[in-house]
C-alpha positions as CSV (number, residue, x, y, z in Angstrom):
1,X,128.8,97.4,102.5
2,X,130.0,98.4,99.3
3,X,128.9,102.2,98.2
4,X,128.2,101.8,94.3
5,X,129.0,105.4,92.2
6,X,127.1,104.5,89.6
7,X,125.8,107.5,87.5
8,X,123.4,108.2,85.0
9,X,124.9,110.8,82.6
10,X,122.7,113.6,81.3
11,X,122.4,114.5,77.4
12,X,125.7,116.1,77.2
13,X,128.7,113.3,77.7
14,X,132.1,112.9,76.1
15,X,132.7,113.7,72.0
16,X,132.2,110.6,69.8
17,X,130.1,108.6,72.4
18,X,126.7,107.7,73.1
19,X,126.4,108.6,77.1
20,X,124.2,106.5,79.5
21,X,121.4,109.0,80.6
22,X,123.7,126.3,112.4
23,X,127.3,127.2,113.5
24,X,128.8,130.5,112.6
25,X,131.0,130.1,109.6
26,X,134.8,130.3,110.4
27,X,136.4,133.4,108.9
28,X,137.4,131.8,105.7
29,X,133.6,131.6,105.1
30,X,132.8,134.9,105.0
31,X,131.6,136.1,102.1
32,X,133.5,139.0,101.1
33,X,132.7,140.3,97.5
34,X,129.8,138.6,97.6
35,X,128.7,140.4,94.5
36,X,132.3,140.9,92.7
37,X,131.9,140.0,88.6
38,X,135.0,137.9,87.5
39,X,136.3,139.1,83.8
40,X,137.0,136.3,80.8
41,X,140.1,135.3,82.5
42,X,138.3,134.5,85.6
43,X,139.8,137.4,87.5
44,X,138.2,139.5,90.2
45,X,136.9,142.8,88.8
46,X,138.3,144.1,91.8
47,X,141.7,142.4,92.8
48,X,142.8,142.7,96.1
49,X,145.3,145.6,97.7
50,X,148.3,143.3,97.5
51,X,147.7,143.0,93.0
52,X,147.0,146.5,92.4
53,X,149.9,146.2,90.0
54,X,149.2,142.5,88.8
55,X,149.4,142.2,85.0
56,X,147.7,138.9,83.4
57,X,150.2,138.8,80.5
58,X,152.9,138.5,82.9
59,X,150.8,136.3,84.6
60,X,150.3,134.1,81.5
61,X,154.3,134.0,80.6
62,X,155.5,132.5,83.7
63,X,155.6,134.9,86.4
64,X,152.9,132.8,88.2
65,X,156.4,131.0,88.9
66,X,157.9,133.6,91.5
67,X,156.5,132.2,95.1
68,X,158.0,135.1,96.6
69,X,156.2,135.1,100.2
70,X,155.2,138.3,100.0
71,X,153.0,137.8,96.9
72,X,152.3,134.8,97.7
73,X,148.7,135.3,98.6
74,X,147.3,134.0,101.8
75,X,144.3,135.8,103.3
76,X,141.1,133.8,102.3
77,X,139.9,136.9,100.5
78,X,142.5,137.4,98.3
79,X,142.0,134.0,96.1
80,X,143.3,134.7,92.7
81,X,143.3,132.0,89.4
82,X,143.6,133.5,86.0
83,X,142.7,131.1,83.4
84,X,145.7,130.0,81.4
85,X,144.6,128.5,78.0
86,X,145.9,125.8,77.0
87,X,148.1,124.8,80.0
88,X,146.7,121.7,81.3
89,X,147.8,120.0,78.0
90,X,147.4,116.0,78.5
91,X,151.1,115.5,78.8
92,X,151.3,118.4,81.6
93,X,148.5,116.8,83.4
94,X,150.3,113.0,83.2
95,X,153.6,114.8,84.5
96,X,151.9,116.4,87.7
97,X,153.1,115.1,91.0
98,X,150.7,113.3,93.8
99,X,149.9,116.0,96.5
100,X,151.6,113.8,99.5
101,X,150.2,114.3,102.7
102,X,151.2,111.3,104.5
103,X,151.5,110.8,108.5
104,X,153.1,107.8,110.5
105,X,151.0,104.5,111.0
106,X,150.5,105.0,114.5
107,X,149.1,109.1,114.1
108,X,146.3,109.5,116.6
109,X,147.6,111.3,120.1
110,X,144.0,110.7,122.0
111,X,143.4,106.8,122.8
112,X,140.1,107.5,124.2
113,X,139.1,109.0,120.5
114,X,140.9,107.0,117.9
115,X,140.3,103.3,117.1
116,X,142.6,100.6,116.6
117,X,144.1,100.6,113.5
118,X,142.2,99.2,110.3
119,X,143.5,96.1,108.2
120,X,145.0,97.2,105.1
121,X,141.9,97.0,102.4
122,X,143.5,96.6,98.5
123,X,142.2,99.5,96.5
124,X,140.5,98.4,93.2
125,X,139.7,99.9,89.9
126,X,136.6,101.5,89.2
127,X,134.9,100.3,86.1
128,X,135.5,102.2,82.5
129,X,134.3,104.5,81.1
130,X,134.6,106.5,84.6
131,X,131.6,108.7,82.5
132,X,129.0,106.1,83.0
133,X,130.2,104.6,86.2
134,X,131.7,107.5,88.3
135,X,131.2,111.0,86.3
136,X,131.6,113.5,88.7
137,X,135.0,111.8,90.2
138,X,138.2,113.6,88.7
139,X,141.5,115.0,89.0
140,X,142.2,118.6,90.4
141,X,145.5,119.6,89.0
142,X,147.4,123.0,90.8
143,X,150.9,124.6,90.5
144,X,152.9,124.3,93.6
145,X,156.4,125.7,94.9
146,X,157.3,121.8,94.3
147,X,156.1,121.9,90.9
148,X,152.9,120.5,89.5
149,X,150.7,118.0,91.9
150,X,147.5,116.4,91.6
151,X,144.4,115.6,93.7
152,X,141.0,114.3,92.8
153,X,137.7,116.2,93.4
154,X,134.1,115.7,93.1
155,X,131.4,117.6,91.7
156,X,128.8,117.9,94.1
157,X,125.0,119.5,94.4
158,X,124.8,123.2,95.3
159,X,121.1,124.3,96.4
160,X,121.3,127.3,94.9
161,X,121.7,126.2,91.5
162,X,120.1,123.3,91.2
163,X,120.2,120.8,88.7
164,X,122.9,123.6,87.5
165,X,126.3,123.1,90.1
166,X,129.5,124.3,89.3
167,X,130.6,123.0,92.7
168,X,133.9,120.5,93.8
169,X,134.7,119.2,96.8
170,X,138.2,118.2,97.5
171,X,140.6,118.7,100.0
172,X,142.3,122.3,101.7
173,X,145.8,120.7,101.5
174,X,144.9,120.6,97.3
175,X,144.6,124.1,97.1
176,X,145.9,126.2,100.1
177,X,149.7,125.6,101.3
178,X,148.2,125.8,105.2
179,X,150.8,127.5,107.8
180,X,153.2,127.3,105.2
181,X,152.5,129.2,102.5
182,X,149.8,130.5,100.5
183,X,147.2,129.3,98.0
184,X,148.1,127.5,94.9
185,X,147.7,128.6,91.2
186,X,146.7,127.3,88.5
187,X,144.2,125.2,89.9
188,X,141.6,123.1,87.5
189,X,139.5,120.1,87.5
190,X,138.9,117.3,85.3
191,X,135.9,115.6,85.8
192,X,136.5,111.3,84.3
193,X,139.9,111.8,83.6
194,X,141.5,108.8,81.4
195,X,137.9,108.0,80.7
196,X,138.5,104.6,79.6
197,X,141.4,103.8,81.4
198,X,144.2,103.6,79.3
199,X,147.5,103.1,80.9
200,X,149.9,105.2,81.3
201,X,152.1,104.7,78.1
202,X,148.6,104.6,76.2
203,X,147.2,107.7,78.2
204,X,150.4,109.8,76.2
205,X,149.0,109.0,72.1
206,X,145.0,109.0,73.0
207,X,142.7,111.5,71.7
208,X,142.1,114.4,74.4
209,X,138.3,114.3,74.5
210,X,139.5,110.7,76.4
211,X,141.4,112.3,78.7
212,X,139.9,115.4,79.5
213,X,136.0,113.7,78.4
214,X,134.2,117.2,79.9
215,X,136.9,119.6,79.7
216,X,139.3,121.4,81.5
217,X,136.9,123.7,84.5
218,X,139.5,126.7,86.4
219,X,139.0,127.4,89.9
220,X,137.3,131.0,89.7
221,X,136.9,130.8,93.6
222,X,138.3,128.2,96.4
223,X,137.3,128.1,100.2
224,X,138.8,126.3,102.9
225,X,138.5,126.7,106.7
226,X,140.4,129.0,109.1
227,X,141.4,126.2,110.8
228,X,143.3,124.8,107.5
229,X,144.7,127.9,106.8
230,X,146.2,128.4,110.1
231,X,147.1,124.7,111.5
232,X,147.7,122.6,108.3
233,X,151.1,121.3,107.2
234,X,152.5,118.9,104.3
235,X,153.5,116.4,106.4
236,X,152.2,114.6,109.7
237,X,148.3,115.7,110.6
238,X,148.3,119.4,111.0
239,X,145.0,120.7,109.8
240,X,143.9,117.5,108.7
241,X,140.7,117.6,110.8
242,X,139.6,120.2,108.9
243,X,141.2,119.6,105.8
244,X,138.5,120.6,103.6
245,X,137.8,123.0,100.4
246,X,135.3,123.8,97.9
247,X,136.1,125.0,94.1
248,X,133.4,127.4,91.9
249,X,134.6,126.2,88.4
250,X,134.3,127.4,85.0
251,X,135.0,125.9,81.3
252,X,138.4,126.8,79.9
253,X,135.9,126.3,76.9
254,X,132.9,127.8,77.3
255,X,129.6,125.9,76.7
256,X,126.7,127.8,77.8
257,X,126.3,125.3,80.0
258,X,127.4,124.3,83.7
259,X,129.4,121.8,85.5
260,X,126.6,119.1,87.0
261,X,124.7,119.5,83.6
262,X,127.9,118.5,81.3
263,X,129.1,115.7,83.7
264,X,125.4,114.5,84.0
265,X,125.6,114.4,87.6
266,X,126.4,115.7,90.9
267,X,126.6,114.1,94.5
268,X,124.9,115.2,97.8
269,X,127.2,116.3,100.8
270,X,125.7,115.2,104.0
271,X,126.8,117.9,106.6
272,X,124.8,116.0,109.5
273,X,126.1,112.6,108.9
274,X,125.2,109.9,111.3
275,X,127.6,108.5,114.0
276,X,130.0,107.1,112.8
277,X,129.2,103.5,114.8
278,X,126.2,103.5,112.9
279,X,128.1,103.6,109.5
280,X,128.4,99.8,107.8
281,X,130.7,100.9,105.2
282,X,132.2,104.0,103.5
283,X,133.5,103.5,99.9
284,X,136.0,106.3,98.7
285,X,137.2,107.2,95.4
286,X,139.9,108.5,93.8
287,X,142.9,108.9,91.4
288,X,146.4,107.7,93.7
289,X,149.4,109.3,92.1
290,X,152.6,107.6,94.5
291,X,154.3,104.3,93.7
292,X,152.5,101.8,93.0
293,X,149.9,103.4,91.5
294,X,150.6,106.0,88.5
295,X,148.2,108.6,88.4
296,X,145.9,107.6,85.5
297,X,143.4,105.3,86.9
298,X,140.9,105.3,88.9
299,X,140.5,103.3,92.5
300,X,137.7,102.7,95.2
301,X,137.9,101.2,98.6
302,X,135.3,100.0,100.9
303,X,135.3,99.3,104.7
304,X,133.5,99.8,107.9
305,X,135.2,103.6,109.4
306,X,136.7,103.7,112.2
307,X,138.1,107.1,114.3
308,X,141.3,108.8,114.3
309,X,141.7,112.0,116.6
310,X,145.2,114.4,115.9
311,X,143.5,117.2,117.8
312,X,141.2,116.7,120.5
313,X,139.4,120.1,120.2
314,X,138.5,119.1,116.7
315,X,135.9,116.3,115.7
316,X,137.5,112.6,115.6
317,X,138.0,111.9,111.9
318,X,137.0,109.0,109.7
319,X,139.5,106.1,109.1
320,X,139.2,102.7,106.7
321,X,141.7,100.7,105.3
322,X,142.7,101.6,102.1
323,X,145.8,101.0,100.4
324,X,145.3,104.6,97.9
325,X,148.4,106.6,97.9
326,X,149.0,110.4,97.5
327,X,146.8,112.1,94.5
328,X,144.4,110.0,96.2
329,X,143.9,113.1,98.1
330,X,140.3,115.5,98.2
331,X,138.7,112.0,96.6
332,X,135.0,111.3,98.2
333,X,134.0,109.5,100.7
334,X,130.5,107.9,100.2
335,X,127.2,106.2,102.3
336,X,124.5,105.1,101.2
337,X,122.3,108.2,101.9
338,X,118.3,107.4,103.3
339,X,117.1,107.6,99.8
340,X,119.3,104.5,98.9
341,X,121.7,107.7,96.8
342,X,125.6,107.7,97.8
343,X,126.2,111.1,99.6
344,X,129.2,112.4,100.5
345,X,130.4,112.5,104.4
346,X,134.3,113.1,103.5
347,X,137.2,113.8,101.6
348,X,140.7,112.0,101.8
349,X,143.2,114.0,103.7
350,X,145.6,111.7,105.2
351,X,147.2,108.3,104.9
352,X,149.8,106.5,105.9
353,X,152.9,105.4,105.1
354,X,153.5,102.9,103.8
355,X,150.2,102.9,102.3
356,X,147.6,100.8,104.4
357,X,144.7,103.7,105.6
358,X,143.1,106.6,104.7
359,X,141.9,109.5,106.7
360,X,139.6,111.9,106.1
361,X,137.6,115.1,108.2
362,X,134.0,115.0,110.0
363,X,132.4,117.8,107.9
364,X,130.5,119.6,110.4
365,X,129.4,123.2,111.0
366,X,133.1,124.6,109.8
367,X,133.0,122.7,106.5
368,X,129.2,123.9,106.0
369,X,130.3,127.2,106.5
370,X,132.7,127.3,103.7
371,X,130.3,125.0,101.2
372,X,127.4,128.0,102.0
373,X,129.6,130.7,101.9
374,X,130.9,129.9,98.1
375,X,127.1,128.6,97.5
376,X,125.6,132.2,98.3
377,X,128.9,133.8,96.9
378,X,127.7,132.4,93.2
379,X,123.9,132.0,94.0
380,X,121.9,132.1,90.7
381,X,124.7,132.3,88.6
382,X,126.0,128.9,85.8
């Protein structure tokens, strides 16, 4: 069963076209600063102990560069983004890197918990303009120690704001470094990107409002589970069960208006999702960066889930066949929700290599944790 993102866009869509209208919360969910005001540049008005010396110009010329570990900030809390004007230009965005997190064909250590294998499932293009037929699929674009990499995100519904969301769902590994490091910088989404689907030698001369359609929205808050933060790795499947993060975004541009209401549309996250034996199909979406593929375009896949388990004291994730590489990464997975809607029951975390499935977390209490926490965190504001 094939899970259809088709969207009806809202009043506001791209220049120059006419648009088609329970559990306790891991740590990492708390909400500390719950009523902290963020300045123009998106910054904390109070930055945490380990910036009491940051300076934004600095900031601005370069010295986001210096991963030194020790201000390389880690602790959940102390999530910093300062807005950078001007620096996802359209070229910097095509020259951004897939976000690889790949694991060997045969991952899964517990037999009794992960399914055979899936058949490899071609990944195929979603229809253009991405505004009309997938609007709230994009790219999330962040500065690593590796250099700049790319995920995709989602915008999705927040119940706080409604009708108003500034919300998207993507993966931890696409903005937190796990065991390894810290979180990244410069993180931003682009809802539609390469909304008609140029190619990549055409995506270089067309006009911006094509490539960026909505805008370029900065992270002004991420949150990602405890369990990400302190068991997830580049490589193999460390984390991955968890591997799951939420962005509160803001227009580099401001509008006056928010995130769901410029894109038109928002999806549901379904945080009690049935079992997954009574799933038909799953369709995921997403923008794979990693040979074949080149980053520009947009792909779906569609097959019946199956489970993979890494970590027996963590919920069995979903598995499909899917031939999406890295950048593919933090893309939705999709059901048909009971109101005949898609709704969100994942996010691509893991694949294999070669390319032939995609895996991505059960998003249970933990992952509801972090969506509330950053939902009450920016209750009532757009």
């Amino acid at each position: 069963m094939a899970v259809v993102l088709t969207v009806t866009a809202g009043a506001c869509g791209p220049a120059d076209e006419e648009t088609d209208t329970g559990a306790k919360p891991a740590a990492s969910a708390r909400e500390d600063g719950d009523n902290a005001d963020f300045d123009d540049l998106g910054l904390p008005r109070k930055l945490p102990d380990v910036l009491k010396d940051f300076d934004p110009e600095k900031w601005k010329n370069g010295e986001w560069k210096n991963w030194d570990k020790d201000r390389w900030l880690r602790e959940a809390k102390d999530f910093v983004n300062p807005v950078i004007e001007g620096l996802w230009k359209p070229e910097r965005m095509k020259e951004a890197e897939d976000n690889t997190k790949t694991v060997s064909t045969n991952a899964g250590t517990d037999r009794g918990a992960t399914d055979p294998e899936p058949a490899p499932v071609d990944a195929e293009p979603v229809k253009t303009p991405y505004h009309k037929h997938a609007a709230p699929v994009g790219k999330v674009f962040m500065d690593t120690p590796q250099g700049s990499m790319v995920c995709s995100g989602t915008v999705v519904k927040d119940p706080r704001n409604p009708g108003r969301s500034n919300l998207v769902a993507t993966a931890g590994h696409c903005v937190h470094a796990g065991q390894e490091g810290g979180w990244f910088r410069n993180i931003a989404f682009v809802p539609a990107y390469n909304d008609k689907g140029r190619s990549s030698a055409d995506v270089d001369t067309a006009p911006y409002h094509e490539v960026a359609p909505y805008g370029v929205y900065w992270a002004t808050w991420a949150q990602t589970t405890d369990y990400w933060i302190s068991e997830g790795t580049r490589s193999g499947g460390g984390g991955a069960q968890e591997d799951f993060a939420v962005l509160y975004v803001r227009p580099e541009q401001k509008t006056g208006k928010s995130l769901e209401e410029t894109v038109g549309a928002a999806l549901e996250i379904n945080f009690d999702a049935p079992q997954m034996a009574r799933i038909s199909g799953v369709s995921n979406y997403g923008y794979p960066a990693a040979p074949p593929y080149d980053g520009v375009l947009m792909y779906t896949c569609t097959d019946r889930p199956g489970r993979l388990t890494i970590d027996p004291s963590a919920p069995a994730m979903y598995r499909i066949g899917c031939t999406m590489t890295g950048g593919s990464s933090g893309g939705s997975w999709l059901i048909e929700g009971a109101d005949g809607e898609p709704e969100i029951v994942s996010v691509t975390s893991i694949g294999s290599r070669p390319a032939s499935w995609l895996a991505g977390p059960f998003l249970g209490p933990n992952a509801k944790g972090v969506f509330d926490a950053i939902s009450k965190k920016f209750a009532g504001r757009s």
